[in-house]
N, C-alpha and C positions, 0 to 999 in steps of 0.2 A: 383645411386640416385642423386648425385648432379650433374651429367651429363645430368640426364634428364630435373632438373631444369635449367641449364644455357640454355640445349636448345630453354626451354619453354620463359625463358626469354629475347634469341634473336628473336624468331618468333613475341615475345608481342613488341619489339623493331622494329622490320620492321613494325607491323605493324603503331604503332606510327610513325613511318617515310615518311610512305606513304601518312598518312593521313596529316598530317603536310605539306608535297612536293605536296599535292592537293591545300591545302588552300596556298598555298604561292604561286603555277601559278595563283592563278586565284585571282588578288589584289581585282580585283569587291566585292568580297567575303569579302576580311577584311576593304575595305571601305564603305561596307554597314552595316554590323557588328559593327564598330567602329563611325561612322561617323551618320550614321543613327538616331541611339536613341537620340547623343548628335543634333542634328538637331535641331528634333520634340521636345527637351526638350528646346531647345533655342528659338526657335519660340515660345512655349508655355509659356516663360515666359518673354517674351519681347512682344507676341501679348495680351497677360490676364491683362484685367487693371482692374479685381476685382470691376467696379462700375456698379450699376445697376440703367438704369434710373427710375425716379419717375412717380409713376403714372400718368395717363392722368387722369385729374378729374374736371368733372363737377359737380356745387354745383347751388342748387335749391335753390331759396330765395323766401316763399309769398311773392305779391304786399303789402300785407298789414303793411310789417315786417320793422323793423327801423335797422335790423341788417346793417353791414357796405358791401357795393356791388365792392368792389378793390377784386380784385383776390390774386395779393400782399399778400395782408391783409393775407386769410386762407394759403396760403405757406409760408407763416412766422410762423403759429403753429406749422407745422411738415415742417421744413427747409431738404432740401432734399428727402423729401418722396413723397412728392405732384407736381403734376404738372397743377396749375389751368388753365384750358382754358378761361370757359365759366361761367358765372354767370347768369342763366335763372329764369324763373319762372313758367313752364310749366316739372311737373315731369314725366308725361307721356311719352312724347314726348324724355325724356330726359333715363328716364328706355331703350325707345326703340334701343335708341342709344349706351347704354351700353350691350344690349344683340347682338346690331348688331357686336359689337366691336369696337365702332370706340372710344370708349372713355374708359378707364380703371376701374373708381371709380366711384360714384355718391354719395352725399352729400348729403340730401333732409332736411332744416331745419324746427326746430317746426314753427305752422303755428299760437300758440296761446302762445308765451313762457311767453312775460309779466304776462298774466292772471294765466298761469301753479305758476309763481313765486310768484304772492302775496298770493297764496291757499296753499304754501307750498310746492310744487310737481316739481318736478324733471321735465327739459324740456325732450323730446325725440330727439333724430341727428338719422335721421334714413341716413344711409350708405350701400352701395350696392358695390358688386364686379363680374365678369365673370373668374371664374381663373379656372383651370383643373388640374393648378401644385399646389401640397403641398407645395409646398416652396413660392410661390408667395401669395397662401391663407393666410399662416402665415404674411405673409413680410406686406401684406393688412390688418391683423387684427390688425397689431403692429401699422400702420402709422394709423388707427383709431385709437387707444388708447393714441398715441401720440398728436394726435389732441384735441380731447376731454378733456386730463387733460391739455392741452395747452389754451386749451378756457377757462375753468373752470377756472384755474391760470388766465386768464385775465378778467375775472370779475370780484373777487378778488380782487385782484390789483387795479381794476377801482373802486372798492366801495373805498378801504384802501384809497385809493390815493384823494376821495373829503372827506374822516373824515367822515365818516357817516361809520354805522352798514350794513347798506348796499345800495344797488343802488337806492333810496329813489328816491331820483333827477328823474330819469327816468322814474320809475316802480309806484311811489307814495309810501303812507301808508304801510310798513308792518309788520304784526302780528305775532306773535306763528309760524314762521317759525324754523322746526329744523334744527341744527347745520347741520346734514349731509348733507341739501338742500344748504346750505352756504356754506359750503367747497364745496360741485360739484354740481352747479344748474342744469348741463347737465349728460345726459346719453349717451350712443347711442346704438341703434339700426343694427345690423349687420345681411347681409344675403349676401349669395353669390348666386349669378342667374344661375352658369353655370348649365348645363346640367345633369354634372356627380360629383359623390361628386367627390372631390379632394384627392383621397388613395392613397397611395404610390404605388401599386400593378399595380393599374389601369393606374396612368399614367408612369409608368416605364416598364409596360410589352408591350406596342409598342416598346419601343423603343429596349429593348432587341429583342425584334421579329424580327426585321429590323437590327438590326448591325450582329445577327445570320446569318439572311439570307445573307448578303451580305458576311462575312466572309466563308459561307459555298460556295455559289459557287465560289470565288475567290481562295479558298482553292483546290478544286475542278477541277480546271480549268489552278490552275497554273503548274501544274508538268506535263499535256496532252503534249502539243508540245514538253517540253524540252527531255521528254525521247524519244520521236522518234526521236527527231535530234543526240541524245548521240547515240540510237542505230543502227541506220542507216536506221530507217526506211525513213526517207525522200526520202534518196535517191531512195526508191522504187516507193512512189508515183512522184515522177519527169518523170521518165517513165511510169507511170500508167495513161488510160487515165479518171483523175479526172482535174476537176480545181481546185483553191486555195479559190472559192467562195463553191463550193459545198464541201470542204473538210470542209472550218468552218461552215458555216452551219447545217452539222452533228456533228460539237462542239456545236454547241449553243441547240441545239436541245435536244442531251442527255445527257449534264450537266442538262441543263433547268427541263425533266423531273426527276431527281435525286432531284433535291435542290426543286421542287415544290412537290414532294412526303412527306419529309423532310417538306417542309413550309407547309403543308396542315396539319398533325402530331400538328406541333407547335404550329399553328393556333387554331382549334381544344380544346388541351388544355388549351390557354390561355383563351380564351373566356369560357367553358365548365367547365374546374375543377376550374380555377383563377379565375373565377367570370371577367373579366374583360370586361369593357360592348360592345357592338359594332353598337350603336346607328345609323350608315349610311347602314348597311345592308352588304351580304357577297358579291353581286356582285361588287361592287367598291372595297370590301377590295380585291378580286382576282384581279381586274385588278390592281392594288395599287401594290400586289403582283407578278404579270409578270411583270412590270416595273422596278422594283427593281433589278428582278430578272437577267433582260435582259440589265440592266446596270451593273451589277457585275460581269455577266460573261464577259462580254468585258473587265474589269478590270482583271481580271485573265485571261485572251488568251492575253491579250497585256502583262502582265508580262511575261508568258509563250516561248511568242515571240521574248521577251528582254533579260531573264535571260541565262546565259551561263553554268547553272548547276543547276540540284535539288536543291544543300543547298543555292543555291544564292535566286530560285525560292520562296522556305519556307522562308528565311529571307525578300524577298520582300513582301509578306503576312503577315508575323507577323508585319514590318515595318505599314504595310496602317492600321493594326487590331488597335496596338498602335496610329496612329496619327486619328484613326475613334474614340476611346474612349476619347481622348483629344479635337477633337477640331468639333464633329459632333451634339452636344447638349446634346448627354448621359450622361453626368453628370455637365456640364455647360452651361447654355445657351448658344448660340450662341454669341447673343447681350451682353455679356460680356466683348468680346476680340473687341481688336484694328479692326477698318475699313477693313484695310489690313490686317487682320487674317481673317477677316469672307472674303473675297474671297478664301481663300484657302478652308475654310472648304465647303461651297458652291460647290466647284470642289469635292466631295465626294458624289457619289451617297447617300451613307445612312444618310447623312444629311436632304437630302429633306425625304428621306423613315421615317426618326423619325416623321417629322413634319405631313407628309400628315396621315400617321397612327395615330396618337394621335389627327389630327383636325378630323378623319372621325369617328372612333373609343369614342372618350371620348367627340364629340362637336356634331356629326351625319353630318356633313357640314363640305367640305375644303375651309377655308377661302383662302389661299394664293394658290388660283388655277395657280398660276405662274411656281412653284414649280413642278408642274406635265411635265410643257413643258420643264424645263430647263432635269427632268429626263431623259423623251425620248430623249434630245437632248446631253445628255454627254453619253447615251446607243449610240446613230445611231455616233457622234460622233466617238466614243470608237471599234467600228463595223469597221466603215469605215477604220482607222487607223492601225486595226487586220488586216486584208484583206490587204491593200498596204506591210504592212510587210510580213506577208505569202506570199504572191505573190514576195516577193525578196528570202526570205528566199526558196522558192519551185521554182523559175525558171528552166524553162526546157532547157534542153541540146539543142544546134544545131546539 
């Protein structure tokens, strides 16, 4: 009996030992392991500056209205929220430009507020926003609320400050106004114009779709070469009359239709059981989808082609899975981190994949149609790159 244990427990010792004597030939291994996570955690907290800029906001003023026309002036009510451009007087023209995007907030003040004030009544601010993120809707509804009791506080103020009941001076006579019209003569008016309401479900489920998709074929994609070079099959095709174009090729090909079997599934549900809306129609979202698609795999055939072992292969995958969740907009924006963070994050296909899915999907329209060229251009990139390495890695004999 206890001969059969000590032998059980040198067989369990060799194998410990072997595994051990793998990972210590192969240092790549313990300095991607090691070295890796502390990277992406160091980048990630020396590129994250935690600040987010203030809205763009255009504020409509009637011609008729005595209100004050300095920009200054309303980004001193809400001191970092606001970013006043423009002080117009045409709210039309000015709505239009907030659905186009070019401007974040829109202001529209009462067009009768003296009159609204000597009757008693509460002016209206009517305020308008485009946002698709929950977070940003909130962060919008706060920098209204901010404003408005900042205004409110500065009427106040302005009566306190000439000794009178209240803004007599300006407004004339007035009557029977109740208390709560003196403490806040203003209201406001809030409505948000985007497209699609702002749900958590709906804008988080692109983006999950897209970091899926790109981790599945990278996943997919990374362990193909390695094992035929560990087994020898290379060396078969070196003799075999294939080339190194048509060998990847038939990698891109039947990963592609794997992960697009897979993306169609996903797809599918999200729209169907998740309710999540898809305002631009399914042919953009497919092609949206082979673009992604046909840039990830490149991603996984070049690790493929780099990594010197299975577990190095799987830890370069987990590596980009981790640095796509930190720094690809999945749970922070982009525009949050340092300059030189957002180039890196950029260099991640599924970066652009969050964005161009959540503009076409939750807006019906891709605003940053930029974002689609640089895709196919880090996929053909990514392509070209596979191919010169295959093509070292499979040189034919003389």
């Amino acid at each position: 009996m206890l001969a059969s244990i000590a032998q059980s427990v040198v067989r369990m010792g060799s194998f410990t030992g072997k595994e051990l004597r793998e990972v210590i030939r192969r240092p790549g291994v313990l300095l991607s392991l090691i070295v890796g996570p502390f990277l992406i955690m160091f980048i990630f907290g020396l590129g994250y500056s935690g600040f987010r800029d203030p809205f763009v906001t255009e504020i409509v003023i009637p011609e008729a209205s005595d209100l004050p026309r300095d920009p200054a002036y309303y980004a001193d009510l809400a001191p970092g929220r606001l970013d006043v451009r423009d002080i117009g007087t045409d709210a039309a023209a000015a709505e239009e430009r907030l659905r186009r995007g070019e401007i974040e907030l829109l202001i529209v003040a009462p067009e009768n507020a003296s009159i609204e004030l000597r009757g008693g009544r509460q002016s209206t601010v009517r305020v308008a926003w485009n946002q698709v993120d929950p977070v940003y809707d909130q962060l919008a509804s706060l920098a209204t609320n901010i404003l408005v009791s900042s205004l409110n506080a500065e009427i106040v103020e302005r009566a306190a400050a000439e000794g009178i009941s209240f803004a007599e001076g300006e407004l004339g006579p007035v009557t029977d106004v109740p208390p709560a019209v003196i403490a806040r003569p203003t209201t406001a008016e809030t409505e948000n114009v985007a497209p699609s309401e702002p749900d958590v479900t709906s804008f988080f489920g692109p983006a999950v779709f897209a970091l899926v998709l790109q981790h599945l074929a990278i996943t997919l994609t990374a362990l193909s070469l390695v094992r035929e070079r560990l087994s020898g099959q290379m060396d078969r095709f070196r003799v075999a009359p294939v080339t190194s174009m048509e060998l990847l090729v038939g990698k891109y090909i039947a990963y592609a239709a794997l992960s697009l079997a897979v993306a169609a599934i996903v797809g599918l549900l999200l729209v169907g059981v998740l309710g999540v809306p898809l305002l631009g129609g399914w042919l953009v979202f497919i092609g949206l989808t082979l673009l992604l698609t046909f840039a990830s795999l490149g991603v996984g055939l070049l690790i493929s082609l780099v990594a010197d072992s299975e577990r190095q292969a799987v830890q370069l995958s987990m590596l980009l899975l981790l640095a796509s969740v930190f720094f690809s907009g999945f749970v922070l924006p982009v525009t949050d981190f340092a300059e030189w963070t957002q180039y890196i994050a950029y260099s991640l296909p599924v970066t652009h994949g969050i964005a161009l899915f959540q503009q076409h999907m939750l807006r019906g329209e891709i605003r940053d149609v930029w974002m689609v060229g640089v895709l196919a251009g880090i996929g053909l990139i990514l392509y070209v790159g596979s191919l010169l390495r295959l093509r070292r890695v499979l040189h034919r004999a003389d």
